[in-house]
TORBAFI-26830 format. One record per residue (C-alpha): residue number from 1; residue in three letters; x, y, z. Coordinates in steps of 0.1 Angstrom, whole numbers. Layout:
[NUM; "ALA"; [X; Y; Z]]
...
//
This chain:
[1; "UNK"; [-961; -321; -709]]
[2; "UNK"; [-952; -285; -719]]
[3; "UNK"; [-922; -291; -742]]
[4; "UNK"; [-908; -258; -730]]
[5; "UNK"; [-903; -278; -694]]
[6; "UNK"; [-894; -310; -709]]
[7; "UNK"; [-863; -291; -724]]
[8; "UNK"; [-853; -274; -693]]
[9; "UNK"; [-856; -301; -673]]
[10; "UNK"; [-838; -326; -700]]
[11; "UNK"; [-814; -297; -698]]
[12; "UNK"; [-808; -295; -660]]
[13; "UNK"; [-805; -329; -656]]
[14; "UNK"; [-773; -326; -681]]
[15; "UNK"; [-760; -300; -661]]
[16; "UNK"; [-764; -320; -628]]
[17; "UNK"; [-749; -351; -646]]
[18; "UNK"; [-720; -331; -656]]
[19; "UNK"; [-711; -313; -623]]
[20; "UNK"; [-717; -345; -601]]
[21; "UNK"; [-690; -368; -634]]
[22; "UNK"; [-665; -335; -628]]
[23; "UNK"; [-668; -340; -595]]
[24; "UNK"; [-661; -379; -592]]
[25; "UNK"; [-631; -369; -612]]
[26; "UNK"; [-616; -346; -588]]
[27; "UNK"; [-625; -370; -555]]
[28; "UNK"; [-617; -400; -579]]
[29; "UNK"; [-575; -383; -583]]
[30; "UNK"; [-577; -371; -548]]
[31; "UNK"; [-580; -409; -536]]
[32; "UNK"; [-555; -425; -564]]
[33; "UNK"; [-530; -395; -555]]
[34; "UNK"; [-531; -398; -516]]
[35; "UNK"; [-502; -414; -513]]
[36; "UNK"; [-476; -391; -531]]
[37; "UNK"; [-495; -359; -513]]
[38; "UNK"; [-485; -377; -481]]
[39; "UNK"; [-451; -384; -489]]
[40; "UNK"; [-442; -348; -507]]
[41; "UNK"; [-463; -325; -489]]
[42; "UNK"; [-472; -335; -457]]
[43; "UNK"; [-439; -354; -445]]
[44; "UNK"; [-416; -320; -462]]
[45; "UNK"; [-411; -288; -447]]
[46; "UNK"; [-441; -264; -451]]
[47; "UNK"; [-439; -235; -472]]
[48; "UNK"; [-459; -211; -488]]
[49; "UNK"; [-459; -234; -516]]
[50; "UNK"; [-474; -262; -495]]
[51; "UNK"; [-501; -243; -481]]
[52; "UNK"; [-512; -226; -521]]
[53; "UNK"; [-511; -264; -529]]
[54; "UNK"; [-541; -271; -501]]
[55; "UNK"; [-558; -245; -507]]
[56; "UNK"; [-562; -257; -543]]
[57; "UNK"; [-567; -290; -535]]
[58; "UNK"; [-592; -291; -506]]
[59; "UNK"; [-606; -256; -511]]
[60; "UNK"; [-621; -265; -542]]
[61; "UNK"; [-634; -299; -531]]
[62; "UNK"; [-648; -285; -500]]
[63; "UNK"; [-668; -258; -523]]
[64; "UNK"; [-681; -284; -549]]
[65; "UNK"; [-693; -306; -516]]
[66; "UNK"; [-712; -275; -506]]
[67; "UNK"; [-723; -270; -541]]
[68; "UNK"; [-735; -311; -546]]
[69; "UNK"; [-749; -309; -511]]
[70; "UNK"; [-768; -280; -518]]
[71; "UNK"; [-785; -288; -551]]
[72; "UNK"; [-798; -318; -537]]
[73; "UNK"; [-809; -301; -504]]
[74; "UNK"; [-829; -279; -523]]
[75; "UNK"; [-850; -310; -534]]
[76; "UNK"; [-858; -318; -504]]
[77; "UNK"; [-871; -285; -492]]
[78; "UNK"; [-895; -278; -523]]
[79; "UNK"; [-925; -293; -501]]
[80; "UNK"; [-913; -282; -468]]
[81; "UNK"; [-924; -247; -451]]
[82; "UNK"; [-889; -226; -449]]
[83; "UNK"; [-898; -215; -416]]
[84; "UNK"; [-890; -245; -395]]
[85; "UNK"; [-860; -253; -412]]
[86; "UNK"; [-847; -219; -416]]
[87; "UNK"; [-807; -219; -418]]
[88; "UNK"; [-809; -245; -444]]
[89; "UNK"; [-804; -244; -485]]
[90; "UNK"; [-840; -237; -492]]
[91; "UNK"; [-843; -207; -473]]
[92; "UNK"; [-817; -183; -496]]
[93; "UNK"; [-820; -164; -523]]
[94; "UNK"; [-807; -185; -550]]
[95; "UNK"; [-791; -157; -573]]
[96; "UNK"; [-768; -148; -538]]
[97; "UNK"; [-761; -185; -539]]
[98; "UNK"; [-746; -184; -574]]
[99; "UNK"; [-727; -155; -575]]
[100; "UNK"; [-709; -169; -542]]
[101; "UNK"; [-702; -199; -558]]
[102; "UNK"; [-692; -175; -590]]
[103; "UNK"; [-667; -156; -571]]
[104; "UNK"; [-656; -189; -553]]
[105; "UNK"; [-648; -204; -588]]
[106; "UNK"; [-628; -170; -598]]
[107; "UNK"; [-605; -172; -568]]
[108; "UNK"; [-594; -207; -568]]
[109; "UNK"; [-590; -206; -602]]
[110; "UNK"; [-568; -177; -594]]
[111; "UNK"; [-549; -198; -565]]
[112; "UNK"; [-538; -226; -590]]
[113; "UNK"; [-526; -195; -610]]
[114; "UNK"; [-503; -182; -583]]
[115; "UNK"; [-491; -216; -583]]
[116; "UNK"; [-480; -215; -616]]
[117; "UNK"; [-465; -180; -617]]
[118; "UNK"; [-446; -191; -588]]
[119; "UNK"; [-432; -222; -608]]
[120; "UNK"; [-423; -195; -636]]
[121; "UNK"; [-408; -170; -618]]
[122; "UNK"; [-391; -198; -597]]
[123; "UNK"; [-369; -209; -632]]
[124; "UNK"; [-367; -175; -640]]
[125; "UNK"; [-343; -173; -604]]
[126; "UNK"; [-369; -150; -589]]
[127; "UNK"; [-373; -129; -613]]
[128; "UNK"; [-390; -96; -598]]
[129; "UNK"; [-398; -80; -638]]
[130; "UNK"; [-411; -116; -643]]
[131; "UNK"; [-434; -120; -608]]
[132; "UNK"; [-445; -81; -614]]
[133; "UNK"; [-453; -88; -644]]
[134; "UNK"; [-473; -119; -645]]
[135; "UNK"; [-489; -104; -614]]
[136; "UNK"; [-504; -74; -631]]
[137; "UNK"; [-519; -101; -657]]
[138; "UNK"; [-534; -122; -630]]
[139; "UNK"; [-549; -87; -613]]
[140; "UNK"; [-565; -75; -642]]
[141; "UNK"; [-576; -111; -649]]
[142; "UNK"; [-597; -114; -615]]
[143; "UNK"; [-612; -77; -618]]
[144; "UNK"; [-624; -84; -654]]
[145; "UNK"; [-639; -120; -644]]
[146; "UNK"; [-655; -102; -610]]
[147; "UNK"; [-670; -75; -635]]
[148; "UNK"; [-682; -103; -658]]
[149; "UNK"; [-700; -116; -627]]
[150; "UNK"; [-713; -88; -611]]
[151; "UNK"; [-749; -89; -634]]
[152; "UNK"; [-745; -128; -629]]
[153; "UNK"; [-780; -145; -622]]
[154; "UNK"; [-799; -180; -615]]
[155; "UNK"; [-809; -193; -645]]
[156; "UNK"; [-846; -197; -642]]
[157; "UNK"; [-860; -229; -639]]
[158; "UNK"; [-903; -240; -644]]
[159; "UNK"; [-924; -243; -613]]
[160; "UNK"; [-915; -283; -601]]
[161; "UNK"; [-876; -282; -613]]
[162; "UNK"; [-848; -275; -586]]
[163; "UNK"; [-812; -260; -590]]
[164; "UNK"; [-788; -229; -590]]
[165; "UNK"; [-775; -226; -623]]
[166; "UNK"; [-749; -191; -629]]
[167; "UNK"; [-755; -174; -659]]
[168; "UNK"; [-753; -140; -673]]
[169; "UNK"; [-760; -114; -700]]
[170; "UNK"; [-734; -91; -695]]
[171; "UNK"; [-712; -97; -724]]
[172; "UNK"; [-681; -95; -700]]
[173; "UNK"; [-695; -128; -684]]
[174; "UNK"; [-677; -152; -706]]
[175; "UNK"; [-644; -133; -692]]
[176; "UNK"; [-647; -155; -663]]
[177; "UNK"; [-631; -183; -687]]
[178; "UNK"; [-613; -161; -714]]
[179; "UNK"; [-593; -144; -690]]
[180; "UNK"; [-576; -172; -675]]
[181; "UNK"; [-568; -183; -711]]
[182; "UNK"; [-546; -148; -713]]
[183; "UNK"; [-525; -155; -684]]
[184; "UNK"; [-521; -190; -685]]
[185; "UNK"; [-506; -183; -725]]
[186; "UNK"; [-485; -160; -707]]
[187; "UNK"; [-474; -188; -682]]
[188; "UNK"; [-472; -213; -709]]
[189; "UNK"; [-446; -191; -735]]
[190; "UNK"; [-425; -177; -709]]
[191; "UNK"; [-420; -217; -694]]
[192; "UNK"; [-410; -225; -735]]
[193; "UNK"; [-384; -194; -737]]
[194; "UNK"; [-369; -203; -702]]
[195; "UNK"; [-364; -241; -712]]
[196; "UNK"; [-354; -234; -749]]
[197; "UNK"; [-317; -235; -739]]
[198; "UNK"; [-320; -271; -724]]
[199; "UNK"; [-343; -286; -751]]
[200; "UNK"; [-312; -295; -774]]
[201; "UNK"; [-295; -307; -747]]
[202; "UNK"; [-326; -332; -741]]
[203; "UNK"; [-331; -344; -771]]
[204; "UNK"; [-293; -355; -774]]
[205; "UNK"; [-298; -375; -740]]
[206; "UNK"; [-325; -392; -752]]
[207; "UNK"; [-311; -402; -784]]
[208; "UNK"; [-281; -416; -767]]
[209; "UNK"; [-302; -437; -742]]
[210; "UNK"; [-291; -415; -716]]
[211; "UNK"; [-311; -389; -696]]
[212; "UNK"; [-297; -374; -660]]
[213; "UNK"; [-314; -346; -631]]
[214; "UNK"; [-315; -320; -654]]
[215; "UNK"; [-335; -340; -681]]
[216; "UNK"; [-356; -353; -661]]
[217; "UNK"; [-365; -317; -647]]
[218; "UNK"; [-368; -302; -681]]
[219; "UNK"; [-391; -331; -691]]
[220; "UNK"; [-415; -326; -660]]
[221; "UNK"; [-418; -284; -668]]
[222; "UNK"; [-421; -290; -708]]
[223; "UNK"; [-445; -319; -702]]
[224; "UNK"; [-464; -305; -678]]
[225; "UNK"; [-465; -272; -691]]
[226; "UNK"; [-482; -284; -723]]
[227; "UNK"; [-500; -303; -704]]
[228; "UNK"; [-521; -277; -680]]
[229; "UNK"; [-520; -252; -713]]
[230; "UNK"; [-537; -276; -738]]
[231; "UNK"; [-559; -293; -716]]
[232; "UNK"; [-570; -261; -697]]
[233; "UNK"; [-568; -243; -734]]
[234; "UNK"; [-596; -268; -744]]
[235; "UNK"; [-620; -268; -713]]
[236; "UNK"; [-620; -232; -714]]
[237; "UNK"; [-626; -229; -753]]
[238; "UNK"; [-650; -252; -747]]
[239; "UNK"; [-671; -233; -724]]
[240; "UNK"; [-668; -201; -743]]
[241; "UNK"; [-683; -219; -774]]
[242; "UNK"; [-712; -234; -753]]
[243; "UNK"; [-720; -203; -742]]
[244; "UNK"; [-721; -182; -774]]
[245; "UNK"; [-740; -209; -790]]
[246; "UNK"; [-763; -231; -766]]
[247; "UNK"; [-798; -223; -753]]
[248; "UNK"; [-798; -206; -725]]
[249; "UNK"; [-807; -228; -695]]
[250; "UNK"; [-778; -252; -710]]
[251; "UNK"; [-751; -219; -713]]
[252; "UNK"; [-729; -226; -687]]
[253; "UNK"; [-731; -262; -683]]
[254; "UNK"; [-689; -269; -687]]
[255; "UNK"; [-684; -241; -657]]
[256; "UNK"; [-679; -270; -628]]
[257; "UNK"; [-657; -293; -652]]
[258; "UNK"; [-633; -267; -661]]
[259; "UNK"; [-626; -256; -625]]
[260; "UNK"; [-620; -290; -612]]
[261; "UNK"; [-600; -299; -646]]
[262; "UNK"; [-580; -271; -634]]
[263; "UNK"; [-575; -281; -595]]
[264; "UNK"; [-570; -316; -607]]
[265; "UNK"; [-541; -308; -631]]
[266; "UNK"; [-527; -279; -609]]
[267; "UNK"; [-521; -305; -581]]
[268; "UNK"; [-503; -334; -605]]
[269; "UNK"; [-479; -304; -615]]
[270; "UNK"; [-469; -297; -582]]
[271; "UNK"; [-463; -333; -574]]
[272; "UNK"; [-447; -342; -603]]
[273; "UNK"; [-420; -316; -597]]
[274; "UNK"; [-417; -333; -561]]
[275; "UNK"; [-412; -368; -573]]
[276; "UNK"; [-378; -351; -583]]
[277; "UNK"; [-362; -348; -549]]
[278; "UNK"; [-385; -379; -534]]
[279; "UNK"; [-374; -404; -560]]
[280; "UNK"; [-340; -397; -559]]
[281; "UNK"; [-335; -398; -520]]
[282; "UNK"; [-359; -415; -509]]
[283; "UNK"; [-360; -397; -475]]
[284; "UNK"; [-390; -368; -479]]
[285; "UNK"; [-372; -347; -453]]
[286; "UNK"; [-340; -339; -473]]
[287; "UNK"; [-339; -325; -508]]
[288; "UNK"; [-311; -323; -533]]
[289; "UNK"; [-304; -299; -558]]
[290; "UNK"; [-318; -302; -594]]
[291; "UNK"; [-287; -292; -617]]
[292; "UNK"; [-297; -273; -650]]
[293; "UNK"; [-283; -265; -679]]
[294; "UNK"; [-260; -234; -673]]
[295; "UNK"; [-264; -233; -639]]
[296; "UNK"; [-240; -213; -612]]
[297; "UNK"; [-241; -232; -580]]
[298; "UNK"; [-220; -213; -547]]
[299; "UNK"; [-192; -228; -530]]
[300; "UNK"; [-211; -224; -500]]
[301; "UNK"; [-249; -232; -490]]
[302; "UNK"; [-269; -205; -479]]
[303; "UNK"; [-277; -199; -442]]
[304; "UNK"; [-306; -207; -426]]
[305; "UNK"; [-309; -174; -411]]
[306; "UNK"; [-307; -156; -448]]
[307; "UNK"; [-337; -181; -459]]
[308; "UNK"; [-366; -161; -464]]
[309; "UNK"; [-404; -170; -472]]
[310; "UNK"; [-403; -162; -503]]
[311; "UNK"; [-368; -183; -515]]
[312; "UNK"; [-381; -209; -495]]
[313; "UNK"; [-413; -212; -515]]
[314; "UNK"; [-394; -203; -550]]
[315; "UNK"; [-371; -235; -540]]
[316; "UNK"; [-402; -255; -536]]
[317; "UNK"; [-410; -249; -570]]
[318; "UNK"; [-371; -258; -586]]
[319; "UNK"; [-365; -293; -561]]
[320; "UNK"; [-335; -270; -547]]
[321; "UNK"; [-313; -264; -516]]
[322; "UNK"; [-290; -241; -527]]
[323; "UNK"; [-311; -214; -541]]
[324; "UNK"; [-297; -212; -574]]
[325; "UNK"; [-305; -242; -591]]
[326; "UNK"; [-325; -233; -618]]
[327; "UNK"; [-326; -226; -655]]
[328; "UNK"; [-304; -200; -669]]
[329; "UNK"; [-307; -177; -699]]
[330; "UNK"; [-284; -150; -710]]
[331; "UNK"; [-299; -119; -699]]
[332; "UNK"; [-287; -99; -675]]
[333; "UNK"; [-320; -80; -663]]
[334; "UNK"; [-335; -115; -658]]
[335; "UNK"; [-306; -127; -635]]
[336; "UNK"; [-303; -98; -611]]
[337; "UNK"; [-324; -120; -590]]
[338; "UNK"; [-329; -115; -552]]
[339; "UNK"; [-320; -150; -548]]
[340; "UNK"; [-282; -143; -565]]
[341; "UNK"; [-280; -113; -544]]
[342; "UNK"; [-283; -134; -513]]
[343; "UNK"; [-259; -163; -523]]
[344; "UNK"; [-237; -133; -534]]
[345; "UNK"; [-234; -120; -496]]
[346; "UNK"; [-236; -149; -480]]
[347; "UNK"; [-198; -162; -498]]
[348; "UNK"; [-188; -127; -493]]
[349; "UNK"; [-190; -134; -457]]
[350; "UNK"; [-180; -169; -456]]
[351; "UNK"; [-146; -159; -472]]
[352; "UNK"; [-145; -135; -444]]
[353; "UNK"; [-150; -158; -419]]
[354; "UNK"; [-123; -184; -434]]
[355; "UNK"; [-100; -153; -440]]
[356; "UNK"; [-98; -142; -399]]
[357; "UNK"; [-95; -179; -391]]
[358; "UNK"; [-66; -184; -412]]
[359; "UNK"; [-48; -150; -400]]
[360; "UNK"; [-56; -159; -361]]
//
């Protein structure tokens, strides 16, 4: 045999064998993880927080069960005449089929990114410089990894050997994994700077044998935010190097295991942070409030009518009724936060209310 085709096909089995292992992994933590997604998503209050953490989660495995589907589909059809089978995989253009599963890769990716930013601008108490901020990263992070894509193509394959692999030339196509490295370091220092006020304070507790709510809370962000950086950090490095320095029908072989690395740690985050409220009262339909270190909490809870979308789905991100229970640093600009505001007014006219009931 042609060692040319013996090395592509060696080298597309690989890639299969990789996607299909990423993929076990991702249905693999869907099954062990049922449970808690039952128990701190389903049986809570929806939010916008909710709903970004299904779209991760079955978005992604809905796209790489089109994708597995697909690839072996395409087997079948080699032999077959298109024409009496014609809505099926064989039957498109297999460079169209790539870049759609290009751009599909691009915007979940993004989706667990929104999650994130939320979490950060959550502890920063809703920052709007913060949110604006991270969200002009996360912009120009999606246009540069749709540019990268837009001269993406199917690798080509010998006569006899079946598959859509995405690869590219343009030299902006290995944005589609640097980018995200740019935003999440973003993510990552600004968690470190929020939580550097409570990390004293956590060591002490932990020295003394004692740890409380707060500590537990500061443990979950610091460990978990080292936790999606490094591991994300690595997958991602490790597909920029494979690509600068494999052959290329092997280039982009790490693509599928770096998305669904990312899906699969995005969704421990969130329920991580949920096991706060869960463990503690055990009733999934109540929450309590996660006190931090420094943190202001009003004499009177917030009305339901003054609860919006978007405090809703910043307190699903803190484990917090009242609005205000998250980390606090000393700067001002930081805490003139929507959410203070709101809390602000809402005592105003509580004091109001308990003033004309004492005069009458």
């Amino acid at each position: 045999m042609d060692p040319i085709v013996t090395s592509a096909a060696l080298h597309l089995l690989a890639g299969k064998y990789f996607q299909i292992a990423a993929f076990v992994m991702l249905a693999y933590d869907h099954l062990i993880t049922l449970g808690q997604e039952v128990e701190r998503i389903w049986k809570r209050p929806k939010s916008a927080a909710s709903l970004l953490f299904l779209l991760n989660r079955y978005a992604t495995l809905i796209q790489f069960i089109i994708i597995v589907v697909v690839g072996e589909a395409s087997r079948m059809y080699l032999h077959t005449n298109c024409s009496t089978i014609a809505s099926l995989a064989s039957c498109f253009s297999c460079d169209k089929y790539v870049l759609f599963e290009g751009i599909c890769t691009v915007a979940l990716v993004a989706v667990g990114q929104v999650i994130m930013i939320l979490r950060v601008v959550a502890i920063y108490r809703g920052s709007k410089r913060i949110f604006t901020f991270l969200s002009i990263v996360l912009t120009g992070q999606i246009i540069i990894s749709i540019v990268g894509l837009k001269d993406g193509f199917a690798v080509p394959l010998p006569p006899g050997l079946v598959g859509c692999i995405l690869t590219g030339s343009n030299t902006l196509f290995p944005s589609v994994w640097i980018a995200p490295l740019v935003t999440d370091s973003f993510i990552f220092l600004l968690t470190i700077y929020r939580t550097k006020e409570n990390i004293r304070t956590l060591f002490t507790s932990v020295s003394n044998g004692a740890t409380s709510v707060t500590d537990r809370a500061v443990t979950i962000l610091l460990r978990d935010g080292l936790m999606y950086y490094f591991l994300i950090f690595l997958a991602n490095l490790m597909n920029c190097l494979i690509y600068f320095i494999a052959e290329p029908d092997i280039k982009p072989i790490g693509a599928s295991f770096s998305q669904l690395l990312t899906c699969t740690v995005i969704s421990r985050l969130v329920l991580n942070l949920r096991s706060l409220s869960h463990g503690k009262s055990g009733d999934t339909s109540k929450r309590n409030a996660t006190p931090f270190h420094h943190q202001r909490i009003p004499s009177n809870p917030t009305p339901k009518q003054l609860e919006s979308i978007w405090t809703r789905t910043l307190n699903d991100f803190t484990e917090d009724n009242s609005l205000t229970s998250t980390l606090e640093v000393n700067h001002p600009s930081l805490d003139k936060a929507p959410l203070e505001e709101e809390v602000e007014m809402t005592n105003r006219v509580n004091e109001n209310k308990d003033h004309s009931h004492n005069v009458v």
